[in-house]
Chimera marker file (.cmm) of the C-alpha trace (Angstrom):
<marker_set name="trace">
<marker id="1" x="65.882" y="-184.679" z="42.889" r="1" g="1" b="0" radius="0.5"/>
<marker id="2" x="63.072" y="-182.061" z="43.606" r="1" g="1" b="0" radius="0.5"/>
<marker id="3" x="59.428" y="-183.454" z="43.880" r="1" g="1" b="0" radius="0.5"/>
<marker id="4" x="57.221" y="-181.912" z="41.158" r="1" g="1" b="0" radius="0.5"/>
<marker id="5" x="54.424" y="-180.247" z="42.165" r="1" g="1" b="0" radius="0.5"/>
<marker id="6" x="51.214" y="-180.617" z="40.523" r="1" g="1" b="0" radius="0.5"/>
<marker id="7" x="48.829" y="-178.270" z="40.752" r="1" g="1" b="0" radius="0.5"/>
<marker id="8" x="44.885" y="-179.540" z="40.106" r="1" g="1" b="0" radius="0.5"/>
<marker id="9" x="42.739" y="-176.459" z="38.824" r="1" g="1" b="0" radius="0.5"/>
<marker id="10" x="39.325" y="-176.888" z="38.971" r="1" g="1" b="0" radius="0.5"/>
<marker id="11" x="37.219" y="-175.848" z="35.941" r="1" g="1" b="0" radius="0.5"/>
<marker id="12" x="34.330" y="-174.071" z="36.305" r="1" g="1" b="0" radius="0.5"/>
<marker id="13" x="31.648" y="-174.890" z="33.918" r="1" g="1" b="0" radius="0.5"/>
<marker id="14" x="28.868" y="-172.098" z="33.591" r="1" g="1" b="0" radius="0.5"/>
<marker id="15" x="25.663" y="-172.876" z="32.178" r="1" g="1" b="0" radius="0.5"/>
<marker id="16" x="23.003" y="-170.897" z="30.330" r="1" g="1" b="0" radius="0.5"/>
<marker id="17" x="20.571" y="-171.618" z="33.512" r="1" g="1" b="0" radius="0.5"/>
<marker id="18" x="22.914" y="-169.672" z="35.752" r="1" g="1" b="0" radius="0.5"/>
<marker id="19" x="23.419" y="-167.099" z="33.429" r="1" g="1" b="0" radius="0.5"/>
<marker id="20" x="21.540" y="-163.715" z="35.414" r="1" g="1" b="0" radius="0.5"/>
<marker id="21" x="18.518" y="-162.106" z="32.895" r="1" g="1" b="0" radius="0.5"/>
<marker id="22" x="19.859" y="-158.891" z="30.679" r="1" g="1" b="0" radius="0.5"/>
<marker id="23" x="19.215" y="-155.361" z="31.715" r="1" g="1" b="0" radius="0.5"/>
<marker id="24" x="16.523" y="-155.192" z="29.043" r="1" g="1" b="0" radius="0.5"/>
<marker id="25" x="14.343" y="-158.432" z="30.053" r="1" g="1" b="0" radius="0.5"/>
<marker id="26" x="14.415" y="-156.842" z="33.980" r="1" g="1" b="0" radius="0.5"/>
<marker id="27" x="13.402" y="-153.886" z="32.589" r="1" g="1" b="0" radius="0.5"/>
<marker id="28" x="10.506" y="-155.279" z="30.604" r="1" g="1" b="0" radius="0.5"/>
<marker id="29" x="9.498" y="-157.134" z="33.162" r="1" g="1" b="0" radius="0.5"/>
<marker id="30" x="9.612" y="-154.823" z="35.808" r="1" g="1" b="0" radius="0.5"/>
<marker id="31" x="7.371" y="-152.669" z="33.007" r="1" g="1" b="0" radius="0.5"/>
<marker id="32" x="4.760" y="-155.208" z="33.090" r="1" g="1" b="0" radius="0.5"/>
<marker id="33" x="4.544" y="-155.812" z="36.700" r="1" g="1" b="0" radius="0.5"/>
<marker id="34" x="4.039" y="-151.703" z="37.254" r="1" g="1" b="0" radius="0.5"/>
<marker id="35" x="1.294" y="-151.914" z="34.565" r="1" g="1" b="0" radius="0.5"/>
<marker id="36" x="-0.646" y="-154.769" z="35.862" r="1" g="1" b="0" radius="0.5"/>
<marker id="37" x="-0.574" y="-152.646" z="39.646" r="1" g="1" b="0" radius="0.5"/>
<marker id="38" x="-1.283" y="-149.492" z="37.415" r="1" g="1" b="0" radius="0.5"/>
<marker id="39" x="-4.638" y="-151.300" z="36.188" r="1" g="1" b="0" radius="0.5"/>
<marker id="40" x="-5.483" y="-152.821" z="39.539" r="1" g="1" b="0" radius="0.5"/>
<marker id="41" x="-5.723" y="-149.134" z="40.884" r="1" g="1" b="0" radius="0.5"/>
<marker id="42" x="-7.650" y="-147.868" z="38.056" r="1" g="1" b="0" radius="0.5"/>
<marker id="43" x="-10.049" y="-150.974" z="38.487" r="1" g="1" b="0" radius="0.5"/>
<marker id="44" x="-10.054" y="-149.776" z="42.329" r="1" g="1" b="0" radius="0.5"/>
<marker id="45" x="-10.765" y="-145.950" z="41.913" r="1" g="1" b="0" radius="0.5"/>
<marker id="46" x="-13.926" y="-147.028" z="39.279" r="1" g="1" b="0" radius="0.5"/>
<marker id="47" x="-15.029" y="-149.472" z="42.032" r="1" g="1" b="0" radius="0.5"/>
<marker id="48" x="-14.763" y="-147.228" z="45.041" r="1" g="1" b="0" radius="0.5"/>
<marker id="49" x="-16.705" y="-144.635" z="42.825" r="1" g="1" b="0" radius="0.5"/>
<marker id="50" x="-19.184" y="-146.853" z="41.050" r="1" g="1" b="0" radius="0.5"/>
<marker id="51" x="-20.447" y="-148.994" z="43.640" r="1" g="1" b="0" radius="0.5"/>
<marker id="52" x="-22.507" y="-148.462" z="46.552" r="1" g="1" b="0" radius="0.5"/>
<marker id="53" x="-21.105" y="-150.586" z="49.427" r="1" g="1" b="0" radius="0.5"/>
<marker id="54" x="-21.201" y="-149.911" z="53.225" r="1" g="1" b="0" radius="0.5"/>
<marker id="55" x="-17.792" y="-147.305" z="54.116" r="1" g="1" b="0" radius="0.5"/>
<marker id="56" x="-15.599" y="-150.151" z="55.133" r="1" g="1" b="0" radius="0.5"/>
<marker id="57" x="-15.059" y="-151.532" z="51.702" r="1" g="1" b="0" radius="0.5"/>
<marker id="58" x="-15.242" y="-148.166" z="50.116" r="1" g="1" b="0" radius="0.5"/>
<marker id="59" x="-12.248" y="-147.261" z="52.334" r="1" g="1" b="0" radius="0.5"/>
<marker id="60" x="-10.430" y="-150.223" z="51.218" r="1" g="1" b="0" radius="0.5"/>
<marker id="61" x="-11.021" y="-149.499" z="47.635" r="1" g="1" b="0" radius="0.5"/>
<marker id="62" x="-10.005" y="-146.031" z="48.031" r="1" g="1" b="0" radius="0.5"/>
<marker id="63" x="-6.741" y="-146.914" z="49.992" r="1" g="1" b="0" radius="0.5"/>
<marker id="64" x="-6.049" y="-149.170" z="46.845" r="1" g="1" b="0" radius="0.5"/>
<marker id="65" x="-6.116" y="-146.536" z="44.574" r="1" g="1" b="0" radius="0.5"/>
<marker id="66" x="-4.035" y="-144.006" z="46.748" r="1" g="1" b="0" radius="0.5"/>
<marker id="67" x="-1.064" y="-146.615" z="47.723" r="1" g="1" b="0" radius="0.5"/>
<marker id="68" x="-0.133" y="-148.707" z="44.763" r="1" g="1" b="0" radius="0.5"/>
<marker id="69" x="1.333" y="-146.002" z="42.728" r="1" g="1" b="0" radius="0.5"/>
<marker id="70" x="3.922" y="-145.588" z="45.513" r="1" g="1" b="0" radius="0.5"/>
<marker id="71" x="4.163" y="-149.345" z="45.827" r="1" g="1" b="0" radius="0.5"/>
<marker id="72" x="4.539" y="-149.557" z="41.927" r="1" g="1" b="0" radius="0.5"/>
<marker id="73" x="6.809" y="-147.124" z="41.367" r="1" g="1" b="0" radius="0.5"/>
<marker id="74" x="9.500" y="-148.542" z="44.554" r="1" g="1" b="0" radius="0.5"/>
<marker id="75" x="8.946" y="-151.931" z="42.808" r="1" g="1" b="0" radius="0.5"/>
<marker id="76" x="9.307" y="-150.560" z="39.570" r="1" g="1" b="0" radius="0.5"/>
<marker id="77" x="12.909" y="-148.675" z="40.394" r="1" g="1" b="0" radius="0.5"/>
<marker id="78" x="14.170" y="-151.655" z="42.150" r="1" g="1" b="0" radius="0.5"/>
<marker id="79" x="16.260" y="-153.639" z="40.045" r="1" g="1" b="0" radius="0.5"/>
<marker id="80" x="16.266" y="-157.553" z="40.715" r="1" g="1" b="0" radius="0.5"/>
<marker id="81" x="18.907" y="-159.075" z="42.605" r="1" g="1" b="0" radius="0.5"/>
<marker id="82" x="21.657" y="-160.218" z="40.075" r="1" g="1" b="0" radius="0.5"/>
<marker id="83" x="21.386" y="-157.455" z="37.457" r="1" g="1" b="0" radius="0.5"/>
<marker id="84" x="23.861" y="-155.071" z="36.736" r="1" g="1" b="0" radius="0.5"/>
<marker id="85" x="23.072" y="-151.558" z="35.768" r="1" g="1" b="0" radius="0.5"/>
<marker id="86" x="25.647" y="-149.352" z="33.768" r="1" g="1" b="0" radius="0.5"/>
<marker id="87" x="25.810" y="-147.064" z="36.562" r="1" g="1" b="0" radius="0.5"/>
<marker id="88" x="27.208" y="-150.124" z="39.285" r="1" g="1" b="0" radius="0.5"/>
<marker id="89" x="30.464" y="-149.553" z="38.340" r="1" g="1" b="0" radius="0.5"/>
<marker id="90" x="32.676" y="-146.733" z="38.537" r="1" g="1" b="0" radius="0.5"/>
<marker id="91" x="33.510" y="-144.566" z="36.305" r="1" g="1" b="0" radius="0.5"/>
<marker id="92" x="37.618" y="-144.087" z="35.192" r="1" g="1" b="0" radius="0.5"/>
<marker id="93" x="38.895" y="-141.003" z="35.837" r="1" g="1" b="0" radius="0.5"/>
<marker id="94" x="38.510" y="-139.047" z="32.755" r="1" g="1" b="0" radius="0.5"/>
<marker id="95" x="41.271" y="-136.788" z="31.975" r="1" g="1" b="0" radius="0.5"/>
<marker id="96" x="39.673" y="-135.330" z="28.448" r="1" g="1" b="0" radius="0.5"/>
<marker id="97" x="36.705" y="-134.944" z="27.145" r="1" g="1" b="0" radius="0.5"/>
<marker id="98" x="34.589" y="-137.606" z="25.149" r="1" g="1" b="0" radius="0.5"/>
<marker id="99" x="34.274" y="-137.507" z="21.652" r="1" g="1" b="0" radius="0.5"/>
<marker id="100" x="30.577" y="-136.752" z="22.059" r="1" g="1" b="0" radius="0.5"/>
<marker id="101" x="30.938" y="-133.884" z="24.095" r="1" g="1" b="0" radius="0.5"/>
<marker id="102" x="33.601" y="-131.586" z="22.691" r="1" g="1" b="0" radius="0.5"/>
<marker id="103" x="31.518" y="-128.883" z="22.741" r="1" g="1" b="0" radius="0.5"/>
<marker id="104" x="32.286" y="-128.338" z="26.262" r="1" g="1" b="0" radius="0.5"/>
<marker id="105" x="36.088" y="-127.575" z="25.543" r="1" g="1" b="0" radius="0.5"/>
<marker id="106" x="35.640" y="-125.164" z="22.912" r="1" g="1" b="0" radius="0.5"/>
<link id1="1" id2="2" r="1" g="1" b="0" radius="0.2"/>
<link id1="2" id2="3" r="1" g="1" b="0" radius="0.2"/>
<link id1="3" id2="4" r="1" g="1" b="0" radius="0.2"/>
<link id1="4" id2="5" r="1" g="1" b="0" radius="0.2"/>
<link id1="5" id2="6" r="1" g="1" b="0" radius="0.2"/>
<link id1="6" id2="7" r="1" g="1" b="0" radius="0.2"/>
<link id1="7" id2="8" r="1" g="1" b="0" radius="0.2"/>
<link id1="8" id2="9" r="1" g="1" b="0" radius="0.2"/>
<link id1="9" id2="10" r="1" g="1" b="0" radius="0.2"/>
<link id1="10" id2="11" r="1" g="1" b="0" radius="0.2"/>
<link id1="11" id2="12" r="1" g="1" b="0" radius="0.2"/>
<link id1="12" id2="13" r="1" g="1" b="0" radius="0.2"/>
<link id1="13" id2="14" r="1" g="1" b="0" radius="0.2"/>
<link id1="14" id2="15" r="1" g="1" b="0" radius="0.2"/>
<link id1="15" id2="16" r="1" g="1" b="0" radius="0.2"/>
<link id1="16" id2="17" r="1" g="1" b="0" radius="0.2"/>
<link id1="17" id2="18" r="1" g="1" b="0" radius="0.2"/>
<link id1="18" id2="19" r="1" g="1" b="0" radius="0.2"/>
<link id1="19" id2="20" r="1" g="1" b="0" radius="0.2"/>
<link id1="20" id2="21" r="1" g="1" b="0" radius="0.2"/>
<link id1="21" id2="22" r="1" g="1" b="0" radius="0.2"/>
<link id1="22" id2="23" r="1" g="1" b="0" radius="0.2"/>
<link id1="23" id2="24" r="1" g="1" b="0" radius="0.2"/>
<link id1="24" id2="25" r="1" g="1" b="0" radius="0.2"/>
<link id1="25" id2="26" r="1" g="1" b="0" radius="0.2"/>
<link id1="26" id2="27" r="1" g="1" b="0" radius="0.2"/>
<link id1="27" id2="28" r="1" g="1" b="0" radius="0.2"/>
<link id1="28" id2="29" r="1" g="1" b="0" radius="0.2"/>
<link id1="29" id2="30" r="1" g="1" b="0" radius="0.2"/>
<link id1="30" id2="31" r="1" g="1" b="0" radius="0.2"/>
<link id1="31" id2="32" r="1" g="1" b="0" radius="0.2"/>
<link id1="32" id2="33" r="1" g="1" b="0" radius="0.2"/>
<link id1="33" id2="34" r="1" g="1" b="0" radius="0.2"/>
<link id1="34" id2="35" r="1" g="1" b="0" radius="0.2"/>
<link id1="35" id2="36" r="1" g="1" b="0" radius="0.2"/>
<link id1="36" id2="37" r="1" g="1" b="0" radius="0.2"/>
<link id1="37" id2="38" r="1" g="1" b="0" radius="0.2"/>
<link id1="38" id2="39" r="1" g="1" b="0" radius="0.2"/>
<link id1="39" id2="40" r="1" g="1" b="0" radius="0.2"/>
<link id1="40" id2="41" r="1" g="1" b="0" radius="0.2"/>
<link id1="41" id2="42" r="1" g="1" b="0" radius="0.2"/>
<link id1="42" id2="43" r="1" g="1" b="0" radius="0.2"/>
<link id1="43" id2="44" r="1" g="1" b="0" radius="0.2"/>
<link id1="44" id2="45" r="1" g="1" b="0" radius="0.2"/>
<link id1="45" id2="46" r="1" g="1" b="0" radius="0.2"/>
<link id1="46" id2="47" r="1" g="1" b="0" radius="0.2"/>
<link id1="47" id2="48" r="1" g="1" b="0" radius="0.2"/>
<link id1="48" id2="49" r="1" g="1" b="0" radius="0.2"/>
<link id1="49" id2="50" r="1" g="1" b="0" radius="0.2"/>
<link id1="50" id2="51" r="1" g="1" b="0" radius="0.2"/>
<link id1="51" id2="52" r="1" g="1" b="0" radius="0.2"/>
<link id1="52" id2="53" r="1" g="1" b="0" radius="0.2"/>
<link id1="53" id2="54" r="1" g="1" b="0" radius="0.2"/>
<link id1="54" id2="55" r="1" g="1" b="0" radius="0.2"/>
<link id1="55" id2="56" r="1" g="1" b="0" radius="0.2"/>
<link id1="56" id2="57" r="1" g="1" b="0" radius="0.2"/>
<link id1="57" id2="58" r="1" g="1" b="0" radius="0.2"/>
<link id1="58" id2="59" r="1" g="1" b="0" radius="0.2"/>
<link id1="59" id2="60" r="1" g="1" b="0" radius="0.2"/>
<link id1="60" id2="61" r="1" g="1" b="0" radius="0.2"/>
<link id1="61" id2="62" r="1" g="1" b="0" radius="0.2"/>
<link id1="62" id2="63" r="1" g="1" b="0" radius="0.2"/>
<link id1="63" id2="64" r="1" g="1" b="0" radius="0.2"/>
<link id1="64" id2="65" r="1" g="1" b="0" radius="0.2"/>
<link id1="65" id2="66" r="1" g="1" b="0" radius="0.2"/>
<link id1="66" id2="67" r="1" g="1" b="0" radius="0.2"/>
<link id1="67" id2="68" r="1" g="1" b="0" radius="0.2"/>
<link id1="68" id2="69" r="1" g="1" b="0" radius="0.2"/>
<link id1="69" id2="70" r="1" g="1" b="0" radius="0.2"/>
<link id1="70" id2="71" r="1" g="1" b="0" radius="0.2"/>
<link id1="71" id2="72" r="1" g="1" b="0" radius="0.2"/>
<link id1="72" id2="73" r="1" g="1" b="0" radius="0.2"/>
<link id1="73" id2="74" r="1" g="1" b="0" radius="0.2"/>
<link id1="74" id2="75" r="1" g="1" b="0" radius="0.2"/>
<link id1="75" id2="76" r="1" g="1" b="0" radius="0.2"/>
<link id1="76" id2="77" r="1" g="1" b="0" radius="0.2"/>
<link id1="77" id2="78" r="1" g="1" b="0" radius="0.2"/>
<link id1="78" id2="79" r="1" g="1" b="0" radius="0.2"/>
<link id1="79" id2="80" r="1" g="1" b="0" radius="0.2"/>
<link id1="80" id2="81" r="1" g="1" b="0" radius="0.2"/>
<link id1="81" id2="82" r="1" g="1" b="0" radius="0.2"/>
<link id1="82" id2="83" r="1" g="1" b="0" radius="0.2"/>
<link id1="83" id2="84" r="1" g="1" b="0" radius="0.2"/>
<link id1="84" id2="85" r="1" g="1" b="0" radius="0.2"/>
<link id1="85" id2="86" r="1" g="1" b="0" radius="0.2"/>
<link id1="86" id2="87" r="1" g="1" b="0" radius="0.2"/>
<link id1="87" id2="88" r="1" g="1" b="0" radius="0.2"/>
<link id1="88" id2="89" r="1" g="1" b="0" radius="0.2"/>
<link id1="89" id2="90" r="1" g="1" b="0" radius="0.2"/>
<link id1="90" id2="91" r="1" g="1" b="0" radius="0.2"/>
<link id1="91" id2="92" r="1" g="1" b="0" radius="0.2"/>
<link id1="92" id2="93" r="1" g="1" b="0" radius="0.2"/>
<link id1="93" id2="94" r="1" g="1" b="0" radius="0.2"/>
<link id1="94" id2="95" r="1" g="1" b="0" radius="0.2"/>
<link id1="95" id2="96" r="1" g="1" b="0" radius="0.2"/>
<link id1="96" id2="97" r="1" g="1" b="0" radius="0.2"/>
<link id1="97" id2="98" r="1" g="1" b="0" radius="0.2"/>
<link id1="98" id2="99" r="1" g="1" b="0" radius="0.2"/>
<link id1="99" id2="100" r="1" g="1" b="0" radius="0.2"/>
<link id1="100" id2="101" r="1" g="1" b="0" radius="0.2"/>
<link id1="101" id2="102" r="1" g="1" b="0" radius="0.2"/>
<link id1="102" id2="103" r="1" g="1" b="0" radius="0.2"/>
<link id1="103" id2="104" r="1" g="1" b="0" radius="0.2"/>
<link id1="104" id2="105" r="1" g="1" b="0" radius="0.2"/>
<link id1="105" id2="106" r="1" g="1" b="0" radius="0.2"/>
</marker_set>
């Protein structure tokens, strides 16, 4: 007589707390955060241009104003960790033309 072999699986139980946010919500949020460093920059040009304060802090102001679009663009491009963009996976190999493109055949 053969011994039966039982084989345990474990479930895996996923819950809406692990669940990662959708493309749309990192998107809106990463919207937001760019605005918020866009008004911080337009809050520092007025202020290095408005006030009168010694060179130091006028220099600091100005350096405000001429970094944080590049820092708020990079953050704004990045994606957060987790998300999946339509362009992370490949592509198929297409062999004909989509349907919404057949004026490239003809």
């Amino acid at each position: 007589m053969e011994a039966v072999k039982v084989w345990h699986r474990r479930r895996v139980v996923h819950q809406v707390t692990d669940a990662q946010p959708s493309l749309s919500a990192d998107i809106g949020r990463r919207e937001k955060r760019y605005f918020v460093q866009m008004g911080i920059r337009l809050v520092c040009l007025v202020l290095a241009v408005a006030l009168s304060v010694p060179w130091p802090v006028r220099a600091l102001l100005v350096a405000g104003a001429i970094f944080l679009p590049y820092i708020a663009v990079i953050g704004a491009n990045q994606p957060s960790r987790g998300v999946s963009s339509a362009f992370d996976h490949e592509a198929p190999n297409q062999t004909e033309i989509p349907l919404h493109r057949r004026e490239i055949g003809s």
